[in-house]
C-alpha positions as CSV (number, residue, x, y, z in Angstrom):
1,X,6.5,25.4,-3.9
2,X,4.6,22.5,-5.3
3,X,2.5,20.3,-3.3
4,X,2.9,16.5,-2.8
5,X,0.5,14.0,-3.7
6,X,-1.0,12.3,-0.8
7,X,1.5,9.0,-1.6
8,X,4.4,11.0,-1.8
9,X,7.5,12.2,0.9
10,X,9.9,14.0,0.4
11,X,13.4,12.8,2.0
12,X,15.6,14.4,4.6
13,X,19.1,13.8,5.2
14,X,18.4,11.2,7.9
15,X,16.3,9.1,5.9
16,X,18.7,8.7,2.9
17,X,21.6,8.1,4.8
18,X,19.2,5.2,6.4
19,X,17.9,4.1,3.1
20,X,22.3,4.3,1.4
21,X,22.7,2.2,4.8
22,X,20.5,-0.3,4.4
23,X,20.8,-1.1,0.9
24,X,24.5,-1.0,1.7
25,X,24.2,-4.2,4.2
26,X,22.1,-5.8,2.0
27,X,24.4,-5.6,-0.7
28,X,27.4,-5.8,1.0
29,X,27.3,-6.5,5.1
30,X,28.4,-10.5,6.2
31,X,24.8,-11.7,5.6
32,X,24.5,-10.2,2.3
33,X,21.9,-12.5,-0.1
34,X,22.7,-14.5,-2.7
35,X,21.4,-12.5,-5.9
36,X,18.4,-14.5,-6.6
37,X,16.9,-14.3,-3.1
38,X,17.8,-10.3,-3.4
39,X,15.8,-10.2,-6.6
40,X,13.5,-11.8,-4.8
41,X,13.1,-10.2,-1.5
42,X,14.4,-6.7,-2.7
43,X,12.4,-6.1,-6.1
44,X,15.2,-4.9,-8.1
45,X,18.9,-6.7,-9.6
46,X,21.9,-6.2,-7.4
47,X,23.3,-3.8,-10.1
48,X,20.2,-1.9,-9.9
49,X,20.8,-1.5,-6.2
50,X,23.5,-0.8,-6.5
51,X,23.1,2.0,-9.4
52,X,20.6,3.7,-7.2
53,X,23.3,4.0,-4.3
54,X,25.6,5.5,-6.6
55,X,23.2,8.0,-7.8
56,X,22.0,9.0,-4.3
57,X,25.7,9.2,-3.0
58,X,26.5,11.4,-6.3
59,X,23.3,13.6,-5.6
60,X,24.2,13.9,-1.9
61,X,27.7,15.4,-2.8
C-alpha cells in the first residue's frame, strides 16, 4: 500500500457523507448564498460545487 504525504487523508465513509452534506446546505438548504458570496466564501463556482457532489455521489455508488 502506498503511503500518504504528511498533508494528505484519506476519507472514510463518515467524512464524505459530512463533506456531500455540507456542500449540499450550502448549495441548496434555506440559507443558501447568493453565488458571488459562495465564490467568495467557498473558493470554487456553484457549478463546480456542484460537479464535485455529483462525482462523489457517483463514486460512492
Amino acid at each position: 500500500m502506498a503511503r500518504l504525504a504528511a498533508d494528505q487523508y484519506v476519507l472514510g465513509a463518515d467524512d464524505v457523507l459530512a463533506i456531500v452534506n455540507a456542500l449540499g446546505e450550502v448549495l441548496d438548504g434555506p440559507d443558501a448564498m447568493d453565488d458571488p458570496e459562495f465564490r467568495l466564501r467557498i473558493g470554487v463556482s456553484r457549478t463546480a460545487a456542484r460537479q464535485a457532489v455529483q462525482g462523489i455521489r457517483g463514486a460512492r455508488s
